[in-house]
C-alpha positions as CSV (number, residue, x, y, z in Angstrom):
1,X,-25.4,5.9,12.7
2,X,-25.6,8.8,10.2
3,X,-24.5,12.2,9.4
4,X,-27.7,14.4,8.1
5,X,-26.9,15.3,4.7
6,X,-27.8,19.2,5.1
7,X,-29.7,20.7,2.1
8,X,-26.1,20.2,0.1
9,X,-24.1,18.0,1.9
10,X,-23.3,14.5,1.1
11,X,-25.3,11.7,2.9
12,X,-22.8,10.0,4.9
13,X,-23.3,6.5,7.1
14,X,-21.4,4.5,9.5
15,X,-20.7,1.0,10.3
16,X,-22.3,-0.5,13.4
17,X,-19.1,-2.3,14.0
18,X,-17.2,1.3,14.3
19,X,-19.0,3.0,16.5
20,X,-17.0,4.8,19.1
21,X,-13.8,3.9,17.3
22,X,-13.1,7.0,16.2
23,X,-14.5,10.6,15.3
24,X,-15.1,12.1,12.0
25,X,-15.3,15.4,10.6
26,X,-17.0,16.1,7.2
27,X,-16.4,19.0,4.8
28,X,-17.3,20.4,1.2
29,X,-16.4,23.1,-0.7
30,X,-17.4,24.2,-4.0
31,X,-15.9,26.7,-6.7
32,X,-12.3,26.3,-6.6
33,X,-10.5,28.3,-9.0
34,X,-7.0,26.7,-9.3
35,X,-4.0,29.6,-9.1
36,X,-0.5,29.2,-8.2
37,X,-0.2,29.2,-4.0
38,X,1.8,32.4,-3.9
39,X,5.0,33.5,-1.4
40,X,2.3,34.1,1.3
41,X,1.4,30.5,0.7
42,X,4.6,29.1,1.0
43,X,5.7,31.8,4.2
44,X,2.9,30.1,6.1
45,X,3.8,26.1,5.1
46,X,7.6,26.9,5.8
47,X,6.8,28.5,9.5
48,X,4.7,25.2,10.4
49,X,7.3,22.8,8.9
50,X,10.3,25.0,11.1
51,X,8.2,24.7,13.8
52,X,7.7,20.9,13.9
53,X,11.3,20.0,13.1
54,X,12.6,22.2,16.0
55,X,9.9,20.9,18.0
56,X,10.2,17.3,17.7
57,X,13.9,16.9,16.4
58,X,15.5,13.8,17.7
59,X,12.1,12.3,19.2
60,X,10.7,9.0,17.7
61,X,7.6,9.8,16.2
62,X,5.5,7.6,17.9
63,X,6.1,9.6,21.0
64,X,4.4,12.7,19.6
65,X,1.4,14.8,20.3
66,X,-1.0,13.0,18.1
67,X,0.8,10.2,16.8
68,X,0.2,7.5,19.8
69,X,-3.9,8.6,19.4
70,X,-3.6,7.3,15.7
71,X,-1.6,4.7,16.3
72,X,-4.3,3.1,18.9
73,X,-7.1,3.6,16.4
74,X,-5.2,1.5,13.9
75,X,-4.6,-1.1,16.6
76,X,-8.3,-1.0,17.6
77,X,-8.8,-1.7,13.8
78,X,-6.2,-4.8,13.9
79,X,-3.7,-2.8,11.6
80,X,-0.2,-2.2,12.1
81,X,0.5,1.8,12.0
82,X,4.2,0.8,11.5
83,X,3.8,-1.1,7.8
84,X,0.7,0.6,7.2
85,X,1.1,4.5,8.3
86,X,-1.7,6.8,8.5
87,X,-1.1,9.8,6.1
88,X,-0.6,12.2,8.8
89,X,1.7,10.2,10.4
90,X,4.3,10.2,7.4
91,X,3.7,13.6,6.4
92,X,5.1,14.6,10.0
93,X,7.7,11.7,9.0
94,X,9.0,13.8,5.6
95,X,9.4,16.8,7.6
96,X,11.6,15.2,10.3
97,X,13.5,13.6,7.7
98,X,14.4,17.0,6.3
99,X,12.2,16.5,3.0
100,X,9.7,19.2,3.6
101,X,6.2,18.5,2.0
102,X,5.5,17.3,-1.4
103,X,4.6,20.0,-3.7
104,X,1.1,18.2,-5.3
105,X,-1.6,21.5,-6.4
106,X,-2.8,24.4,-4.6
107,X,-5.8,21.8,-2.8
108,X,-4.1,18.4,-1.7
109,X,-0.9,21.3,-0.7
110,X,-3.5,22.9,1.8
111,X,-4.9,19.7,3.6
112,X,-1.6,17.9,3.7
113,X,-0.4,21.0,5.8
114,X,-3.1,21.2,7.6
115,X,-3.3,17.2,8.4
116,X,0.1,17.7,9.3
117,X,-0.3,20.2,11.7
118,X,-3.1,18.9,13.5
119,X,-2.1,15.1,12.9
120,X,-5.1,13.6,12.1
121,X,-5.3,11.7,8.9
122,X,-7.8,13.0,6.2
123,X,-8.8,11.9,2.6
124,X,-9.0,14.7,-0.3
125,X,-11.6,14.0,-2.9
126,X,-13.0,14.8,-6.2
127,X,-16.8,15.4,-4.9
128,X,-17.8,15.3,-8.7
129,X,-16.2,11.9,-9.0
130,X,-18.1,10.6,-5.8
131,X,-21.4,8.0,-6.9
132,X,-24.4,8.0,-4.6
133,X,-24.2,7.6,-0.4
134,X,-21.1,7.6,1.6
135,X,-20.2,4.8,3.9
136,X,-17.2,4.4,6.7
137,X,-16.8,0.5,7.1
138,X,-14.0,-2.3,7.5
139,X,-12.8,-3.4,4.4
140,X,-14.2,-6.6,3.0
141,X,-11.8,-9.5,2.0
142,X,-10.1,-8.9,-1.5
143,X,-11.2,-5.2,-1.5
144,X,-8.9,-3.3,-2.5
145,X,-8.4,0.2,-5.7
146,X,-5.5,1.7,-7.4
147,X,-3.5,4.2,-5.5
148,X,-2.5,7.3,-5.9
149,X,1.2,7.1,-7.7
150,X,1.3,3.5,-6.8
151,X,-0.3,0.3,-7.1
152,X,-2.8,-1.2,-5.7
153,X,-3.8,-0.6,-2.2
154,X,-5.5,-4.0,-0.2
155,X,-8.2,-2.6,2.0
156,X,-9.5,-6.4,3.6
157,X,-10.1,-5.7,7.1
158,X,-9.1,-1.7,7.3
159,X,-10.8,1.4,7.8
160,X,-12.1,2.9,4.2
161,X,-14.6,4.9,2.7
162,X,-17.0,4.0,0.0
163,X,-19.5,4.7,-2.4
164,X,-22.0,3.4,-4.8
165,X,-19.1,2.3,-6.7
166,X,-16.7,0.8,-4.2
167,X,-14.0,1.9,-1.7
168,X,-12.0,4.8,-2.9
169,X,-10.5,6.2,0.5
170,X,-8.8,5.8,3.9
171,X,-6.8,7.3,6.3
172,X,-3.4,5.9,4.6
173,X,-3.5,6.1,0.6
174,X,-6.6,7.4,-1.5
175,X,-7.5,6.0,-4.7
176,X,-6.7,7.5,-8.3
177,X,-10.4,7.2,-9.1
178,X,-11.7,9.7,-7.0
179,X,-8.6,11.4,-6.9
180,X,-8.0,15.7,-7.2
181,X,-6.7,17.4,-10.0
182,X,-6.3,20.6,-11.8
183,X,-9.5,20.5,-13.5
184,X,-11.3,19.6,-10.0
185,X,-14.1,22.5,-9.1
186,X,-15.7,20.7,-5.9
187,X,-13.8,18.7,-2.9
188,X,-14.8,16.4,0.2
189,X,-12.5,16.6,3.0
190,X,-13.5,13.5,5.7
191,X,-11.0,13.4,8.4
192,X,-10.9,10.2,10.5
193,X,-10.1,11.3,14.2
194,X,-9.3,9.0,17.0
195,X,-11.7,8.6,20.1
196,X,-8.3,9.7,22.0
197,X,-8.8,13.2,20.5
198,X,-11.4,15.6,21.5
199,X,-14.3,17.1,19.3
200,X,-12.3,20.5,20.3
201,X,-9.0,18.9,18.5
202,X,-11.6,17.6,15.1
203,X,-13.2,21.3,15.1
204,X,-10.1,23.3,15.0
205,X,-8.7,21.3,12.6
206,X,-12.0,21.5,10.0
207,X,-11.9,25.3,10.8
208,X,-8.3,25.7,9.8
209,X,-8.9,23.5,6.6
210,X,-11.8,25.9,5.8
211,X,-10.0,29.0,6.1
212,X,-7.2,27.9,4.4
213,X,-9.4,26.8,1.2
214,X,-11.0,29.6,1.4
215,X,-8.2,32.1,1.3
216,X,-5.6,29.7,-0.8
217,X,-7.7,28.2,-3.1
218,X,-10.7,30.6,-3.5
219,X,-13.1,27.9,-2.2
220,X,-16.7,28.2,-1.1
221,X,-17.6,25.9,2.2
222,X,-20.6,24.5,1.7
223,X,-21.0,22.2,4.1
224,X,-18.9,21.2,7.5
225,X,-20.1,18.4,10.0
226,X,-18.8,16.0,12.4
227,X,-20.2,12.8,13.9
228,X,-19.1,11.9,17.5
C-alpha cells in the first residue's frame, strides 16, 4: 500500500502486515525561518495546557479521550503503552503532572502542542536529513538508533519509520539522526493515528499543525496526505 508522492512530496509505503492497524497522515513544509515564538505564541500553548488540566484533573490518563485508541494500537502491535508510551500520551502526562511542555524550538514547540491536543502521536523530522523512500514497518530484531537526549532506543518488533538508511522514527522517541534543529529549513510531520479514530480526527489535526507552522514558524506547506 502506498501514498502517491505528489509532484514534491515524499514517496511513502506501507507494510502488508499493517494494514488497517492504524491511519496515517503525512505532511511537508518548506522554508522555515527560525524566530523566537512570541507572547501570542505562548497565550495560545498556555490556554490549551489550562484547558487540559482542568479538564482531566484527577482522571487516570488511560481513561481519556484519545488515550485508550493509542493504547489499543500499541497492543495490536504487541507493545506495552505503559513501559513504552506513545509521545502523545506523555506530553498529556507532563501537563497533568503540572510540568507544562518542554520548551525545545519554535517547530518541535508547535507539533508537541498540537499532538497534545489532538493526542495522536507524531514524529518531527529533518526532511533534508531523510535518504531515499519512506517505509512504515515492524521493527526487525536488533533494530534499534540513538534517541533524542537519550540512549538508544530498541525498535525489534515496534511500529517505526525508515529510510534508505534505516529506522529513524516512531510514535514514542525519534532518532538524533534525523532529528530538528535551528539550522533545519524543511520538516516531515507523519502522524500515526489509530483505526479507533476517524479520518475526520487525522484531518483536523494535520490542518491545525499546518496553520500553526504556517503562522508560528513562517512555514510553507507543500505537501499534506493521509492513507486510510
Amino acid at each position: 500500500m502506498s501514498l502517491g508522492a505528489g509532484p514534491r512530496g515524499l514517496a511513502l509505503t506501507v507494510e502488508d502486515s499493517l494494514r488497517g492497524a492504524l491511519l496515517l497522515g503525512v505532511l511537508e513544509a518548506e522554508g522555515i525561518r527560525p524566530a523566537a515564538l512570541g507572547a501570542d505564541w505562548e497565550a495560545e500553548r498556555d490556554a490549551v495546557v489550562t484547558r487540559l488540566a482542568t479538564q482531566y484533573a484527577g482522571r487516570a490518563s488511560a481513561d481519556l479521550p484519545g488515550v485508550a485508541e493509542t493504547r489499543t494500537l500499541f497492543h495490536r502491535l504487541d507493545i506495552d503503552p505503559t513501559k513504552t508510551r506513545p509521545s502523545s500520551e506523555a506530553l498529556l502526562r507532563r501537563v497533568l503532572q503540572g510540568k507544562g511542555l518542554p520548551v525545545v524550538n519554535p517547530v518541535v514547540d508547535v507539533c508537541n502542542l498540537c499532538s497534545l491536543e489532538h493526542q495522536i502521536p507524531l514524529g518531527l523530522y529533518d526532511r533534508d536529513l531523510v535518504r531515499g523512500e519512506l517505509q512504515v514497518r515492524a521493527g526487525r530484531p536488533g533494530e534499534g538508533y540513538a534517541g533524542i537526549r537519550k540512549g538508544r532506543v530498541n525498535l525489534g518488533g515496534r511500529l517505526l519509520l525508515s529510510d534508505d538508511d534505516g529506522p529513524f522514527g516512531a510514535p514514542t522517541s525519534d532518532s538524533l539522526r534525523t532529528s530538528v534543529s535551528a539550522h533545519t529549513v524543511n520538516v516531515l510531520v507523519v502522524l500515526f493515528c489509530p483505526v479507533e479514530r476517524t479520518a475526520g480526527d487525522l484531518s483536523a489535526a494535520l490542518e491545525q499543525i499546518a496553520e500553526r507552522l504556517a503562522r508560528h514558524c513562517r512555514a510553507e506547506v507543500v505537501a499534506v496526505r493521509t492513507l486510510q
